[in-house]
C-alpha positions, 0 to 999 in steps of 0.5 A, spaced: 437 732 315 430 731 318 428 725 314 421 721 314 421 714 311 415 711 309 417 703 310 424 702 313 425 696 316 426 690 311 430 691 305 431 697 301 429 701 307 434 699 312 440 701 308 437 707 307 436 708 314 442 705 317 446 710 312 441 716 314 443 714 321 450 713 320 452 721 317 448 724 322 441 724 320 434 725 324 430 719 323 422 717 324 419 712 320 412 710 318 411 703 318 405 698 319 409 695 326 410 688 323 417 687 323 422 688 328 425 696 329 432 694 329 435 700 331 431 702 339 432 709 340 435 711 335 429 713 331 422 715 331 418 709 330 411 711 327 404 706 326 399 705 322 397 703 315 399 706 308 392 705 306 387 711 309 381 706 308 385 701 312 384 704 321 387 707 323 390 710 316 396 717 316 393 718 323 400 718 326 403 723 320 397 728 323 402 733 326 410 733 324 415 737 319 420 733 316 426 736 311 425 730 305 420 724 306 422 717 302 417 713 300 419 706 299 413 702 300 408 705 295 404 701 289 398 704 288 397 711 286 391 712 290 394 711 296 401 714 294 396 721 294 394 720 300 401 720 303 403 725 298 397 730 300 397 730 307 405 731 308 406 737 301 405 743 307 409 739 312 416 736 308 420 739 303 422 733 299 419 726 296 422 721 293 418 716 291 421 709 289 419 706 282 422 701 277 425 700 271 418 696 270 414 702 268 417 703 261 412 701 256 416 698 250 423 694 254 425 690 248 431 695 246 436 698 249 438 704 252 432 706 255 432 713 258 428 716 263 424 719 257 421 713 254 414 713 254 412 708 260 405 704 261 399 706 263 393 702 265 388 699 263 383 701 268 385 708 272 382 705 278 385 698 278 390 696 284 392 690 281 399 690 283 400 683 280 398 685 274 399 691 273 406 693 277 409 697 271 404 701 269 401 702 277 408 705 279 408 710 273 401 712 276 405 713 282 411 717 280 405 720 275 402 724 282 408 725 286 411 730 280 403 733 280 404 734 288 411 736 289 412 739 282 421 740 283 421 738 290 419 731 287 424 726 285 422 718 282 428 713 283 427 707 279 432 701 280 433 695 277 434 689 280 436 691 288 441 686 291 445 685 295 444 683 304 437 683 307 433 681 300 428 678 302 427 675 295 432 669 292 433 671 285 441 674 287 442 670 293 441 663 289 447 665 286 451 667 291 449 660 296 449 656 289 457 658 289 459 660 296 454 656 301 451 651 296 450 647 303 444 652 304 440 649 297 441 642 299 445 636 296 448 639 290 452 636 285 459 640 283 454 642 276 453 649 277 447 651 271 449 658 268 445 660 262 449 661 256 451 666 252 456 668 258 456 674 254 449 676 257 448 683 260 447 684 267 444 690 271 443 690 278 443 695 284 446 694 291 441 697 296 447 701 299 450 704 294 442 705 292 441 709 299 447 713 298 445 715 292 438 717 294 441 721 300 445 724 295 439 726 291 435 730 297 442 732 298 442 736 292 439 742 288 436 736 284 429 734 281 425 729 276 427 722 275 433 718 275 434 710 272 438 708 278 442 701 276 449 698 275 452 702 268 450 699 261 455 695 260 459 694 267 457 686 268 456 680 264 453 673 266 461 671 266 464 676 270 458 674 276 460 667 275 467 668 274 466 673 281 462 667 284 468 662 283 473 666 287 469 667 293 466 660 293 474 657 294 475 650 293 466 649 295 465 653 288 461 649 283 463 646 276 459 651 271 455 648 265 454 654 260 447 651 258 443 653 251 436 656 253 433 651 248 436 644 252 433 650 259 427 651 256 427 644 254 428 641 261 421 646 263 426 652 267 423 657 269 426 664 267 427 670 272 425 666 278 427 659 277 434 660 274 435 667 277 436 673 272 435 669 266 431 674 260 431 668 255 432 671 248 425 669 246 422 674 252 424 680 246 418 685 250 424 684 256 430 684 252 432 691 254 432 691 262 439 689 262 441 694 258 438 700 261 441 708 260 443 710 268 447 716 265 442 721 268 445 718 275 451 718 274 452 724 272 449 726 278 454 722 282 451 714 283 456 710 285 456 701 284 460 698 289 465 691 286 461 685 285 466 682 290 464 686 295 456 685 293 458 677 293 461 677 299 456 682 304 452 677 301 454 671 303 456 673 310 448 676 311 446 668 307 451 664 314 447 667 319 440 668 317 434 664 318 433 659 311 427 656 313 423 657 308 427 660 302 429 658 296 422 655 294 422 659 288 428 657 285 431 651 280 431 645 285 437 641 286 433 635 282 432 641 277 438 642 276 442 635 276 436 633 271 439 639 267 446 638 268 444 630 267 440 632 260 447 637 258 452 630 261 448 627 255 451 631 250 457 631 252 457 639 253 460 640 261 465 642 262 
């Protein structure tokens, strides 16, 4: 296959390029030439910028034909049209990545891909910060009215796994595994309680398989690509974390949200995963339906073999300035101090 990646060299994008590359396909990229291409030759290495507005724009995607086009660095709909315009009589397929963020109403359970999803507030905006659901759906919203069945939107859960350049899985992985990474730790590890607590999450390569498989097949519309409802809990991560920390895992504190919130925790980035049961807008984005993908074939690799990829990736590359976000060693001892004084560790 004659593939066009528009991104390609950080995260999501260097799996699927290194699995493209692995089964033989013809690769050309389209990035803005701030990150290194690690893969030399291998692969044709386009520049330029996303944004037309911004020189010197699509210019490079002038000429070119290509089998399938995947589209993991689009947010805005405006800019997402000018790539998809400018490649519909070029490229067979477009696969745009989305999220499970577009869905309007996350409090429940069992989303599907036809659940209504957001729309914003002001067509034109571009706030990516404020608006990161609603404008993904803008974004699948006009790769379907370009490519109509030759358009398919992947939207992932949590993406994880090595080269994640954000800290929200990774914390675990170094809290358990590599609790050197995160400074003086104590062997109080804080977990939120329930251990019961659903968890959802994708690994990046298993992600990139399945999108190649896509392209692959006679398939189109939308697909909710994240780990099965129901696989994992908080517990079977920890308990995995344990295992592969050995003799340098932790203790593990199940501590209650209200001595978390308490204590000023911060959700979702401060204590990664975390969706504190008074988030009730949220409380769906653990538990959503990837039925349509599995029947169409996607695949989630052990926990095991998440954490250990992971863990390998966090030894060897450069920490500075990670870890900025997350619940600091203070943070945590204060907790697991704050726990101590109720007699709750365990």
């Amino acid at each position: 296959m004659r593939l066009l990646v528009l991104g390609g060299t950080r995260f999501l994008g260097r799996h699927l390029v290194e699995a493209a590359l692995a089964r033989g396909d013809t690769v050309t990229l389209f990035t803005r030439g701030r990150e290194p291409v690690p893969w030399g030759t291998q692969v044709t290495h386009l520049t330029g910028n996303r944004d037309p507005r911004r020189a010197p724009g699509l210019a490079a995607l002038d000429s070119g034909e290509w089998d399938a086009v995947v589209d993991t660095s689009g947010y805005v709909p405006r800019v997402v049209r000018a790539s998809a315009d400018l490649l519909a009589g070029r490229v067979g397929r477009y696969l745009f990545v989305s999220s499970i963020s577009v869905f309007t109403d996350a409090s429940r359970a069992g989303l599907t891909e036809r659940d209504p999803v957001g729309a914003l507030p002001a067509p034109a905006s571009e706030e990516v910060g404020k608006y990161y659901g609603p404008l993904k759906a803008a974004c699948e919203a006009v790769v379907s009215e370009v490519y109509g069945r030759r358009a398919l939107n992947v939207r992932p859960g949590l993406i994880v796994g090595p080269h994640d350049p954000t800290d929200r899985f990774g914390y675990w992985v170094a809290r358990f595994v590599h609790p050197d990474l995160l400074g003086a730790r104590g062997d109080i590890a804080v977990a939120p309680n329930p251990p019961t607590r659903p968890l959802q999450f994708i690994d990046a390569r298993d992600l990139a398989s399945f999108m190649l498989a896509l392209l692959d097949g006679d398939l189109d519309g939308t697909f909710n690509v994240t780990s099965p409802r129901g696989q994992w809990t908080f517990a079977d991560l920890v308990d995995a974390l344990v295992v592969a920390g050995g003799a340098r895992a932790p203790r593990v504190a199940w501590v209650d949200e209200s001595e978390l919130i308490a204590q000023k925790v911060e959700p979702w980035i401060g204590l990664p995963l975390w969706i504190p049961a008074s988030f009730a807008s949220e409380a769906g984005f653990m538990q959503i339906d990837c039925a349509r993908a599995e029947r169409a074939g996607l695949r989630t690799r052990s926990l095991d073999g998440t954490i250990a990829d992971t863990a390998a990736w966090l030894a060897q590359r450069d920490n500075d300035g990670a870890w900025r976000d997350v619940l600091s060693a203070e943070a945590e001892h204060d907790v697991a101090r704050a726990v101590a004084g109720g007699a709750r560790l365990p």
